[in-house]
C-alpha positions as a Markdown table, in Angstrom:
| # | Residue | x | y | z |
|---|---|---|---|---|
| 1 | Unk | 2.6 | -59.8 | -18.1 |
| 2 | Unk | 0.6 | -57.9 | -16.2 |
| 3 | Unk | -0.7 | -54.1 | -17.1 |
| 4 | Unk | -1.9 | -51.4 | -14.4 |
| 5 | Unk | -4.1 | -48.8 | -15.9 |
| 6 | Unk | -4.3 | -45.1 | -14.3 |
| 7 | Unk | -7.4 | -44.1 | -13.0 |
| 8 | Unk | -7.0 | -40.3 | -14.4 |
| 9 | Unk | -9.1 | -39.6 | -17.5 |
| 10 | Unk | -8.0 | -36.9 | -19.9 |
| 11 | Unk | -9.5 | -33.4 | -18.6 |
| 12 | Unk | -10.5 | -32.2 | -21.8 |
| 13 | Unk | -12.1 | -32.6 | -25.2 |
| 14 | Unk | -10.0 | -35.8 | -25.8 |
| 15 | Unk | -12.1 | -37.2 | -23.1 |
| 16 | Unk | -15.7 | -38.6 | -25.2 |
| 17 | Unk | -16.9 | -40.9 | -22.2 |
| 18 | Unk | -19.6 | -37.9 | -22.2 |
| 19 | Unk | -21.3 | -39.2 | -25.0 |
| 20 | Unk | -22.9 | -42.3 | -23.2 |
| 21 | Unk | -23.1 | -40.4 | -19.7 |
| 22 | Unk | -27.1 | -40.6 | -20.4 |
| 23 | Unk | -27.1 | -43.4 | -21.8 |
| 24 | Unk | -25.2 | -45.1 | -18.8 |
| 25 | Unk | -27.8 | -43.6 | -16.3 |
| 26 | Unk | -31.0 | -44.9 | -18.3 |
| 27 | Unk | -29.9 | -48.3 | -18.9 |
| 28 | Unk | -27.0 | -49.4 | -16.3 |
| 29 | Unk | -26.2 | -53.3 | -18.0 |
| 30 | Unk | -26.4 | -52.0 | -21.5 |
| 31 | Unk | -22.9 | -52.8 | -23.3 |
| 32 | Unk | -21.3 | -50.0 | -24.4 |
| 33 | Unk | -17.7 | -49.6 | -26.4 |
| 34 | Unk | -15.0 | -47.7 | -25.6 |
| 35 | Unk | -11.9 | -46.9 | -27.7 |
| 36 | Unk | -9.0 | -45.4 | -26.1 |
| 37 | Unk | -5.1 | -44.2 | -27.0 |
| 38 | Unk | -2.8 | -45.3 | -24.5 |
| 39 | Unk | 0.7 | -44.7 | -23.0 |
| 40 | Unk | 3.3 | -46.0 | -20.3 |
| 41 | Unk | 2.9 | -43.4 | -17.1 |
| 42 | Unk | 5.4 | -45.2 | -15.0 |
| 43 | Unk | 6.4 | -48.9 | -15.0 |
| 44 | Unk | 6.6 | -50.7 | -11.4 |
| 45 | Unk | 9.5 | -53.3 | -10.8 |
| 46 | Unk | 8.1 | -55.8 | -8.1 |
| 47 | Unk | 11.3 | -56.2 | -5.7 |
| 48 | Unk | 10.8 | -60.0 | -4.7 |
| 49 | Unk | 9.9 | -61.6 | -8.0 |
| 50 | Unk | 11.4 | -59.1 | -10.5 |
| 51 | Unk | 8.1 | -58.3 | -12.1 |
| 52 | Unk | 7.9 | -55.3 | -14.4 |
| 53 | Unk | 4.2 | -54.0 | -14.2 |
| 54 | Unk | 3.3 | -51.2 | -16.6 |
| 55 | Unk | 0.7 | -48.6 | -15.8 |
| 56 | Unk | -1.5 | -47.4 | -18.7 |
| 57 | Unk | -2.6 | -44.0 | -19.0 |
| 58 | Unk | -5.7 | -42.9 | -21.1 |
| 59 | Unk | -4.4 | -40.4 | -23.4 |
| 60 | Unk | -7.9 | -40.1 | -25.6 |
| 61 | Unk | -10.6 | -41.9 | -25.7 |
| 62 | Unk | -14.1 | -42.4 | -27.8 |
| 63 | Unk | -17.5 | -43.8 | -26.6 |
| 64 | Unk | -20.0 | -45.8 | -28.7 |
| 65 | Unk | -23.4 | -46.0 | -27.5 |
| 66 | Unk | -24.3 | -50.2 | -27.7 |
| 67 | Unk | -26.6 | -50.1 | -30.0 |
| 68 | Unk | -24.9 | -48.3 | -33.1 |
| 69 | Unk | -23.4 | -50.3 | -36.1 |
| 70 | Unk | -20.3 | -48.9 | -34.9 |
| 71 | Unk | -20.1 | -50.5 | -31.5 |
| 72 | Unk | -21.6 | -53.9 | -33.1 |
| 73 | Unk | -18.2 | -53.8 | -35.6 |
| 74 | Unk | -15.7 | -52.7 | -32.5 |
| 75 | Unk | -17.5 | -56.3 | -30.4 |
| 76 | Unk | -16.8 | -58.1 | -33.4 |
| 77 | Unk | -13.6 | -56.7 | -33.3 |
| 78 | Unk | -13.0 | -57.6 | -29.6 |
| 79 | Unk | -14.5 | -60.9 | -30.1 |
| 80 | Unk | -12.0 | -61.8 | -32.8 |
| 81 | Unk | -8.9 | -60.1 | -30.8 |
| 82 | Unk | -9.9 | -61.6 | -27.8 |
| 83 | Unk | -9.9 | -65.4 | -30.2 |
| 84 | Unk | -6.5 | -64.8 | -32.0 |
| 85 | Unk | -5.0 | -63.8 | -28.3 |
| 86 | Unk | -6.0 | -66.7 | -26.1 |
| 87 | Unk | -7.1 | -69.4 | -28.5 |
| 88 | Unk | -10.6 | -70.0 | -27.4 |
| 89 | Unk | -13.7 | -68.7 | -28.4 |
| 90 | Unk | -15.0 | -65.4 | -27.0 |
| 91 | Unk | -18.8 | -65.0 | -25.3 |
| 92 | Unk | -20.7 | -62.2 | -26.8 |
| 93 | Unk | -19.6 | -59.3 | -25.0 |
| 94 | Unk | -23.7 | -59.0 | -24.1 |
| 95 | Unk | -23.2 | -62.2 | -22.1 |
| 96 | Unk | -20.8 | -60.9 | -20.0 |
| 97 | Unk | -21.2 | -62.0 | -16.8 |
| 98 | Unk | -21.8 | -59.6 | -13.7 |
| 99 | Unk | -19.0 | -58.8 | -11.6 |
């Protein structure tokens, strides 16, 4: 199943992308982590194949600048997720490739 996420980020203090605004702007490619709380905004039913499609919305979220111990423990995190979820192994979230 397929998830849509809102493009709306909350408006006030439960909004901590700030943190890594700087951080973003000096070093572009650098990995950084994000942790949000979500909920369902609206869920789309697709007429011709009966898909349901949830849309996400950010209802809080936290930044981690890449190089703290925390964002090293939230990759490991993702890593293993990302392992238990598909099967396969994950690539370092630094080897991401470019989109």
């Amino acid at each position: 199943m397929s998830v849509t996420l809102s493009s709306s980020l909350p408006a006030d203090e439960r909004n901590g992308l700030g943190e890594i605004s700087a951080a973003l702007v000096d070093d572009p490619l650098a990995v950084h982590v994000i942790v949000a709380v979500v909920d369902c905004t609206k869920i789309t039913t697709k007429v011709e194949s009966g898909d349901v499609v949830p849309t996400a919305r950010i209802r809080a979220c936290e930044a981690f600048q890449a190089t703290t111990a925390q964002a090293k423990e939230l990759k490991r995190l993702v890593r293993r997720q990302f392992e238990q979820r598909t099967g396969r192994a994950a690539l370092p979230l630094d080897d991401v490739p470019e989109s």
